[in-house]
N, C-alpha and C positions, 0 to 999 in steps of 0.2 A: 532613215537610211539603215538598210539590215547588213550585217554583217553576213558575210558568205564564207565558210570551210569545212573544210572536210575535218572530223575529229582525229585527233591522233590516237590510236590503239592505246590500252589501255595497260596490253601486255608491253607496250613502247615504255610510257611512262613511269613503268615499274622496275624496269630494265635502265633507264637511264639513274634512278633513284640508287638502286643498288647498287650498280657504277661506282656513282658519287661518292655513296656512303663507305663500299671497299678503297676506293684512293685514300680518304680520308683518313681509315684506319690501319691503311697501310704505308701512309707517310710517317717521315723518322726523321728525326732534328737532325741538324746536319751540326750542332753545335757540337766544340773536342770534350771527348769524356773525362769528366771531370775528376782531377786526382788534387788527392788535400797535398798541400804543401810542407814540408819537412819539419815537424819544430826547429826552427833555429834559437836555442838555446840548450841549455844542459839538461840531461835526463829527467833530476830531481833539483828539488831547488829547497835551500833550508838545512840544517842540520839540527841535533839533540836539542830539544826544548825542555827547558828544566824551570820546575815549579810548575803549580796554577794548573796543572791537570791539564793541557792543552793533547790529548790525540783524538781521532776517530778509529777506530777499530787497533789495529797495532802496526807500527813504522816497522820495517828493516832494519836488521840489527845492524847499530855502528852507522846508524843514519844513511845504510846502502839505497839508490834507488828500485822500486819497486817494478814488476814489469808483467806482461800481460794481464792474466787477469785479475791480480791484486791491484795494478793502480785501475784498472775498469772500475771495480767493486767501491774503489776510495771516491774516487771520481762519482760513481753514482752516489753514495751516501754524501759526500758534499754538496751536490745540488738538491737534494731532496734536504736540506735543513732549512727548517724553517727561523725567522727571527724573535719568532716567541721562543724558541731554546734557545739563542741567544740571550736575550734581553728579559732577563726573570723577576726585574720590579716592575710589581702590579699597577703603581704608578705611571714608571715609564710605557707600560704596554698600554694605556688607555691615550697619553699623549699619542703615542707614534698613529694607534687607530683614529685619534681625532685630526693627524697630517694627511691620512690617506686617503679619508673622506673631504676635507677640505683646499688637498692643493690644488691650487690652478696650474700650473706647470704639469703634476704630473697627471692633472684632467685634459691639458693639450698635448701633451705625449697620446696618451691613450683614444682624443680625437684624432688623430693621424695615424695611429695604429687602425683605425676604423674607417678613414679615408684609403691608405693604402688596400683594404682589405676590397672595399667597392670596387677601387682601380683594375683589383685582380678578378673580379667578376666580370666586369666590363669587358677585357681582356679576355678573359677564357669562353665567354658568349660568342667572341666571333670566330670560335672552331664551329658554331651551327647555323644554318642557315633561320635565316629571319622570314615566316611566314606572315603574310599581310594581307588582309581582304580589302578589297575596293568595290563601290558600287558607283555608277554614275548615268546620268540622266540629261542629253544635250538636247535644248530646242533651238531650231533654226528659223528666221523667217528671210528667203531672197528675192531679187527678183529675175524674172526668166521670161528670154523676148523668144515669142511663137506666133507666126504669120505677121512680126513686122508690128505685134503689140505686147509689150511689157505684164508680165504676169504677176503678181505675188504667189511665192510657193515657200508652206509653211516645212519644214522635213522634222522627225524625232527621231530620236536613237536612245537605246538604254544598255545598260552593260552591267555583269556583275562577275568577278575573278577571285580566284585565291591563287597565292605564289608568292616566289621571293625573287627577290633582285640582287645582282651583281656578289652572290657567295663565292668565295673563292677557295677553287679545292686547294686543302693545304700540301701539295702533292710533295714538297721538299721539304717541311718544317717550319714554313717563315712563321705562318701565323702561331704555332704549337711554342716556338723559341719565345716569339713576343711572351707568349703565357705563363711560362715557366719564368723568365724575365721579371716581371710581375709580382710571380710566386714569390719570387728568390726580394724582392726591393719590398716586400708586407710583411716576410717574415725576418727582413733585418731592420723596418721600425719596430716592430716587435718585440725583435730584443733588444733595439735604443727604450723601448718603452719600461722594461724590466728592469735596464739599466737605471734609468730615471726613479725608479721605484725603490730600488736598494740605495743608492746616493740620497734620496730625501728620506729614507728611515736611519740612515750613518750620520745624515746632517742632525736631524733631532737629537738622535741619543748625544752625538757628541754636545750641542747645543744644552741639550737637559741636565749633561756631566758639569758645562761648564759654571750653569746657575748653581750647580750644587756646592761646587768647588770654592765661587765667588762668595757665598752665603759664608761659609767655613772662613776665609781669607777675615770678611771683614766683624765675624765673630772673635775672630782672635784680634783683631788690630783695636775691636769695644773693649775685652779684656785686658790688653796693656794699656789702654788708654785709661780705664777705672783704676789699674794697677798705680800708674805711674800718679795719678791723679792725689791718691792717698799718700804715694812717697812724697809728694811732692808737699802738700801738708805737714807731714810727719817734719821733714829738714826745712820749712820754714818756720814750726815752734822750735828746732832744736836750733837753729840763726839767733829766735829772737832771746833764747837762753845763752849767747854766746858758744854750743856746742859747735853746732855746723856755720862753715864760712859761705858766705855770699858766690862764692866758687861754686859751691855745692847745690845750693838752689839753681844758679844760672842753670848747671847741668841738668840737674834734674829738669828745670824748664822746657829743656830743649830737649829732651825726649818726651816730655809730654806733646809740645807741641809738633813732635814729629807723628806721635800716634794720633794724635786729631788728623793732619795731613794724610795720613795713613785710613782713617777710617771716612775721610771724604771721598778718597781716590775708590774706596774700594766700595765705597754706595755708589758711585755713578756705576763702578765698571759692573756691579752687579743689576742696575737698573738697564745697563745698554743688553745685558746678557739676554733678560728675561725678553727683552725688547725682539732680538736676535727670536728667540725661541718660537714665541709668538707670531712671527713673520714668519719661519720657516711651518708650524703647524696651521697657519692658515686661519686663529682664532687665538682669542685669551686664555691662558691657560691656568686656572686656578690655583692659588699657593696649597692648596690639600694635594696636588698632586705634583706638586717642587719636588727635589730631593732635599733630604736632610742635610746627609753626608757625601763624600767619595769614598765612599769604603767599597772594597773588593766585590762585596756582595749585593750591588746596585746590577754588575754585568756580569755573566756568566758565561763562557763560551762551550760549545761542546767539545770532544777532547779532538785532538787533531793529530796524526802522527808524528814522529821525529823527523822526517822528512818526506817531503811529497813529490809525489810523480808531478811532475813538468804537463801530462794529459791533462792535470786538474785543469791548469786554464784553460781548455779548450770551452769549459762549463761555464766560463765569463761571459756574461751577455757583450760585453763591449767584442770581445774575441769570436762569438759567435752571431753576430752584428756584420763584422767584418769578413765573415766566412760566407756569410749569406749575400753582400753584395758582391763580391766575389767570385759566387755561381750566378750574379744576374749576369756579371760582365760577361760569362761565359755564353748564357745562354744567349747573349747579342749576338755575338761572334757567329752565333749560328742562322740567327736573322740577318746579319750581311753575307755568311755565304749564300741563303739562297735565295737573297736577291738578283745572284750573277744567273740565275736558272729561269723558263717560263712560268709565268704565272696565270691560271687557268681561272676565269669566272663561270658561271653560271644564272641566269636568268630565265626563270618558267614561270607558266602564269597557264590557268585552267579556268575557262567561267561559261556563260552566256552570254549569245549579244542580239540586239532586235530593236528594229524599228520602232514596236511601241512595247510599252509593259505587258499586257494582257497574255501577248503569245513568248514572253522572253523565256519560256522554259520551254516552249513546243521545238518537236522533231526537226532538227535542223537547224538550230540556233545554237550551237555548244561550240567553245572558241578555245584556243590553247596556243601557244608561243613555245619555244623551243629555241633561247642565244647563247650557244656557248660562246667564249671569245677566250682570245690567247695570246697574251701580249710579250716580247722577248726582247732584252735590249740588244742595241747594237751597236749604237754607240752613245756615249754619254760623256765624253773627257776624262774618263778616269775617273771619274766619280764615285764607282761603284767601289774600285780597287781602296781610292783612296778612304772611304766608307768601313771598308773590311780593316784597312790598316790601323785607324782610327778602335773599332774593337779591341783589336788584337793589344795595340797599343795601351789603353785603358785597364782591360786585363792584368797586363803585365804591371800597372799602377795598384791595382788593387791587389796584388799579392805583396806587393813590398810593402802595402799600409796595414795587410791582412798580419805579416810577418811582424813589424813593427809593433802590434798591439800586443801579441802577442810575447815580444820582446820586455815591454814597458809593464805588463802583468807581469813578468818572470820580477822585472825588477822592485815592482810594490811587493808583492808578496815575500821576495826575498829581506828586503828594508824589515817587514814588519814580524817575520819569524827571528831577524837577527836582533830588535829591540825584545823584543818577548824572549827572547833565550836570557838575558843578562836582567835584567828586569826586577827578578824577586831577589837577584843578590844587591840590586841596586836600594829596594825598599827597605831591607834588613840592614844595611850599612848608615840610611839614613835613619832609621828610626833607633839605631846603635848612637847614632851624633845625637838625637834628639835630647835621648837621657843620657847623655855625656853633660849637653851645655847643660841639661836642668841639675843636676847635679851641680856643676860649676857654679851657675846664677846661685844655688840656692846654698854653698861656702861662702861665695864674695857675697851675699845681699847680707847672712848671718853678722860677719865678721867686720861688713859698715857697721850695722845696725849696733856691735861692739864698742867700735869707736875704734875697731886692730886695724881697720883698710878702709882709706879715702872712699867717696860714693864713685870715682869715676872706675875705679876695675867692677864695681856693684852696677855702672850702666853699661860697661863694655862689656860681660855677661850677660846681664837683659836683653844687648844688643843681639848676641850672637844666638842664642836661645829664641829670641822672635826670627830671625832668618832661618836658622836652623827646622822651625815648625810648619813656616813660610816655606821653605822647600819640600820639607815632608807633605805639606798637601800639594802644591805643582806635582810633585813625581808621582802620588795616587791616582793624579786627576792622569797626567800621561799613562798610567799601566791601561784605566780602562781604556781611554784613549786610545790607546793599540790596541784592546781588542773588537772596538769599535771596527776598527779599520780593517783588523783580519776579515772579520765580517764582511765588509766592504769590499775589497779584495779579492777576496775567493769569491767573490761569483754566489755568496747564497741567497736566498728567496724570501 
């Protein structure tokens, strides 16, 4: 069976293409242009940071906030810091690299960051039309009655097109808003995926602080426990001499055996630590690359001003997470106005058609199609309205979560410049107590050991001198701690 038409001009088909392709770039989202939302919070946040070298470039004198292009400039040099200036043991810097190769968590971030990325291809494909060849080849056998006797009649047909089906010009934005849409929901897992990134380098370090800190704890609780071990000796020969009374050994006893209790508590808590560590990098972390100590110079931060523009959070992946879903919602808003508008397809097809193969290219056999169509609602129940309201509505949800984030950064960062402000006067007060009680233990341990003062003011010094050293590391392990968290907090990379 041959197909029969007339071809459609060539100057037609060229003419409709260009058409096409001018609507196409002459449609314009219909989504509201987009304006960032007011920080709601205070200009700067923080004031004078004293000790420890904490600025980046130089704060406002008198902790004033900073304003145009000085907090730009702060703002850019806080996201450009990386966590190797941070974090300056060569030790810690090999764990954090062996979490970042090894997390599954932040390897499923990062697969989603790579799924949404696909979604927005997908997406922005169907601003083009999809061209598609077909060839086809039908055989027929019927039967066909002529003079009153039934025939067999074989028929063939063959066909071969190129063209696309059902494209639709985006003449109002629908399809461009979907796009942008898209855009906007791959570049705020993006910065969930960043986010995930600096929370598992905050979690190690603090994690790596805490085995270091734990190591120290039950270092010192082995040392009173050797200590007390020998006193305890010394005032059972001085019993069996009649010197010391059975008083004095009980006591003694019972600070021995508090530091045994003391040095079990603090092997498990340091076996749970290492445990903790290991979970969070993903593998075993070898004791070559433990910390020793908590001393200041395990973390380092770079300097930070005495108070910071309020813009800095905007450099927060969680704040800039929330900005970006924020313009999707917008750009929906734009895909339900112009659903209220028609919507224009397209369907062309150009090929050959003929009864058998042989002559499917000869003179007269060239086929072409031409559907536009145009569909407009009219009525639907409100569907459409309640669709747009629905947007608009969600929008307005995502600015209050957008504001909110941004809220809840003012407030970490505020918490953690206000413990870092007071900090070094907190370490030097405690480290002033330290050699207070060692002094003290080391009159009353003298003046037992005399025979001038019972053993019990001799363990109530020991006493206060192990808490006293016992606190001195907790407060170390917190300074880095905080700047753990600044880290954390500001949004660096």
């Amino acid at each position: 069976m041959k197909v029969n038409a007339n071809p459609m001009p060539r100057r037609a088909l060229q003419a409709v293409a260009c058409a096409a392709l001018l609507a196409l770039a002459g449609c314009a989202s219909m989504a509201p242009v987009y304006e960032r939302p007011a920080l709601p919070v205070q200009p700067s946040v923080g004031g004078e940071v004293e000790g420890n070298g904490i600025g980046v470039g130089s704060g406002a004198a008198g902790g004033a906030p900073m304003q145009g292009a000085q907090a730009q400039e702060q703002a850019a040099a806080l996201a450009a810091l990386q966590w190797q200036q941070v974090f300056t043991d060569p030790r810690l810097q090999q764990v954090i690299d062996a979490a970042l190769a090894n997390s599954r968590d932040l390897r499923v971030s990062l697969l989603n960051v790579e799924k949404a990325q696909a979604q927005y291809r997908i997406q922005s494909a169907s601003l083009f039309p999809s061209v598609a060849a077909s060839a086809s080849q039908t055989n027929a056998r019927s039967a066909v009655v002529a003079g009153g006797e039934a025939q067999a009649q074989t028929s063939r047909s063959g066909g071969l097109s190129v063209g696309f089906t059902s494209w639709e010009l985006d003449l109002f934005g629908r399809v461009r808003s979907l796009k942008d849409e898209a855009l906007e929901n791959y570049l705020s897992l993006a910065q969930t995926g960043r986010s995930t990134r600096i929370s598992l380098i905050a979690q190690v370090a603090s994690n790596w602080l805490n085995v270091g800190a734990y190591g120290q704890r039950l270092e010192l609780a082995r040392e009173t426990l050797a200590s007390q071990r020998k006193t305890l000796e010394l005032t059972q020969a001085k019993h069996q001499f009649g010197v010391a009374s059975a008083v004095d050994v009980s006591q003694v006893q019972t600070s021995v055996e508090s530091a045994r209790a003391d040095v079990a508590s603090y092997t498990t808590a340091l076996e749970q630590a290492r445990h903790a560590l290991d979970l969070a990098v993903g593998s075993h972390v070898a004791d070559a690359l433990l910390p020793r100590t908590t001393s200041t110079g395990d973390v380092a931060l770079a300097r930070l001003p005495d108070a910071l523009s309020s813009e800095v959070l905007l450099q927060r992946p969680d704040v800039m997470a929330a900005e970006h879903a924020l313009k999707a919602a917008n750009a929906d808003i734009g895909a339900a106005r112009a659903a209220f508008f028609p919507k224009v397809s397209l369907s062309a097809s150009a090929g050959y058609g003929s009864d058998t193969l042989g002559n499917l290219f000869d003179a007269g056999t060239r086929t072409w199609s031409f559907v536009p169509s145009i569909s407009l609602p009219i009525f639907n129940a409100g569907s459409l309205k309640a669709s747009l309201d629905v947007a608009q509505i969600e929008k307005n949800i995502y600015v209050a979560q957008y504001e909110k984030s941004i809220q809840s950064a003012f407030g970490e960062v505020a918490d953690a410049l206000s413990a870092r402000r007071h900090m070094a006067e907190q370490l030097d007060a405690q480290q002033a107590l330290v050699q207070a009680a060692q002094t003290n233990y080391d009159l009353s341990d003298a003046r037992w050991r005399n025979g001038v003062n019972s053993y019990l003011q001799a363990l109530d010094a020991q006493r206060s001198l192990y808490s006293a050293r016992q606190s001195l590391i907790s407060l170390q392990l917190s300074d880095l701690v905080n700047r753990v968290t600044l880290y954390k907090v500001l949004g660096a990379v």
